[in-house]
N, C-alpha and C positions, 0 to 999 in steps of 0.2 A: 754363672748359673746361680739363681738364688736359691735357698734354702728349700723351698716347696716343691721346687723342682728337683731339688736332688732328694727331698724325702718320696716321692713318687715315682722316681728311678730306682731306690734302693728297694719299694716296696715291689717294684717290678722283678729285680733282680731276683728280690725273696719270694716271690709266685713262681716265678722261672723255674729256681730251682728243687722249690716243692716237684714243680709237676715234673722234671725230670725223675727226681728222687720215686716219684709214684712208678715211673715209666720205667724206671731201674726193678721195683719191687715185682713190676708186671712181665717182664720180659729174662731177669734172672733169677733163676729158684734151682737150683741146684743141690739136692743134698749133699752134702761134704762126707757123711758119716753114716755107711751103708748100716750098722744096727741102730739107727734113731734118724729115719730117713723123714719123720716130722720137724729136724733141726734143718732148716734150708738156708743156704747161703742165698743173699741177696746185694746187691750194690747199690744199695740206698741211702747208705751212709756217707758215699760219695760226695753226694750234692751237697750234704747237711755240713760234712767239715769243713767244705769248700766256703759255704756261707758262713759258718763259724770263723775259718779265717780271716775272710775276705771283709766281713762287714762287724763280726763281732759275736760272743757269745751268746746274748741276747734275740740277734737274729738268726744265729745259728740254732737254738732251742727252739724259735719260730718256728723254721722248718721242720725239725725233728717233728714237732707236735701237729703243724698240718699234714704232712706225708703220714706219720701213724694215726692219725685218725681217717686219712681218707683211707689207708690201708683197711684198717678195722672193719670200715663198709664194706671192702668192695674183694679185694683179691683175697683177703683171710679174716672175710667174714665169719668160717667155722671156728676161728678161734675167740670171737668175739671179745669181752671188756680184757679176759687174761692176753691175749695176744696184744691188744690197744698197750697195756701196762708193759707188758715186759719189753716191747718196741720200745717205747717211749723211754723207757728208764734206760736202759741198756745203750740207745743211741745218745742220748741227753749225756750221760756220766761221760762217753766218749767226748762227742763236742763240744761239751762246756769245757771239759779238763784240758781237751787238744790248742781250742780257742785261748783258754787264760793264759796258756804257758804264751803261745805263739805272740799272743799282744804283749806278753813283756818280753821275750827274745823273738825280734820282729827278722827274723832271716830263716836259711834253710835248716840252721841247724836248731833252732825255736819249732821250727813247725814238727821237726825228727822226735825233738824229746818230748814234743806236746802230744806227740801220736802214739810214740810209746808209753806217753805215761795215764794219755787215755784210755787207750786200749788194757793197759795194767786194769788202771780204775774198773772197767768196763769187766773183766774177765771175772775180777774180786764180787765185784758186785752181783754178779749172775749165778755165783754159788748160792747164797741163802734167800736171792729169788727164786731160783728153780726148785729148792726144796718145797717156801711155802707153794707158787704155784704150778708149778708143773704137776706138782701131783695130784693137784684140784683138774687141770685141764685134762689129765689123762686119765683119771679116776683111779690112780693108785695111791698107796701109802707114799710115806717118806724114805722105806726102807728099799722099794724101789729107784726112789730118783737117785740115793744115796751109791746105788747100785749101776748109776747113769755117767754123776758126774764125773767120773775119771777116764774111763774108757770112750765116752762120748759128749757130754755137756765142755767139758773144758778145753778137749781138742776143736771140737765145733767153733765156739768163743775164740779161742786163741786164733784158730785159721780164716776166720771169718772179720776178725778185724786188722788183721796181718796183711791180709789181700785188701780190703779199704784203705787200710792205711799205705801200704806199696803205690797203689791206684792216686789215692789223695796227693800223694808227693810226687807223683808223675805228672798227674794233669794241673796241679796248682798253679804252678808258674807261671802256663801259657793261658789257661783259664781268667788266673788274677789280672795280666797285662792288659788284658783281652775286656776285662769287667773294669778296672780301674781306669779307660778310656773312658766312659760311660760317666761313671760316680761323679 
């Protein structure tokens, strides 16, 4: 297989799992956290690690960034550019961080502590986002969100990439075998 053609298979792969990733955002919306039932679990992070692992950080943020933007349009339009950002950054710090580990420890126990330490990153990270923008999205102070993150913003994050990450490590294997036929 030349090179053009495996650049045009990976590009497919990385469409593929955008639009799953979309179909995830469309089809799972679950609140986790009955006093902040605007946190919804979704499984769209799925695809995005999957692509992270499978093909590379790089194309794993690919995905991240098409699936949250076509989100942005279309299922969580009300939340408009702040929902686009905190999508983005929130899955991005997961994939990148899960992907780099996983490329340098290329087995099951690589892909474990790349998920954990994404998911770490990911949880970190969505404290002093939600401060600045949650409180812009919901039109409250800071001394609100402050009043969030513990009982609700951090349980959210924690279980919401806990169950991705479970999912990721479950379906990779037969996913990868499955995609690295192809590549």
């Amino acid at each position: 297989m030349n090179s053009k053609t495996k650049k045009i298979i990976r590009m497919a792969i990385i469409a593929m799992l955008t639009a799953i990733s979309v179909v995830l955002i469309y089809i799972v919306r679950i609140p986790l956290i009955p006093s902040a039932p605007f946190l919804e679990y979704d499984a769209a992070d799925i695809p995005m690690l999957i692509a992270g692992a499978l093909l590379g950080p790089v194309e794993g943020l690919t995905v991240v960034f098409l699936a949250s933007l076509i989100q942005a349009f279309t299922v969580s339009a009300a939340s408009g550019w702040i929902g686009f950002l905190m999508h983005f950054i929130s899955s991005a710090a997961l994939v990148v961080v899960a992907s780099l580990i996983y490329r340098r420890l290329h087995c099951a126990k690589g892909l474990i502590i790349g998920l954990v330490a994404g998911s770490l990153v990911m949880i970190a990270l969505m404290i002093p986002l939600n401060f600045i923008f949650t409180g812009i999205f919901l039109n409250v102070g800071t001394k609100a969100v402050a009043q969030m993150i513990i009982p609700a913003i951090l349980p959210f994050n924690a279980l919401k990439t806990s169950i991705n990450s479970v999912i990721t490590f479950a379906v990779f294997a037969p996913c990868s075998k499955a995609l690295k036929k192809i590549i």
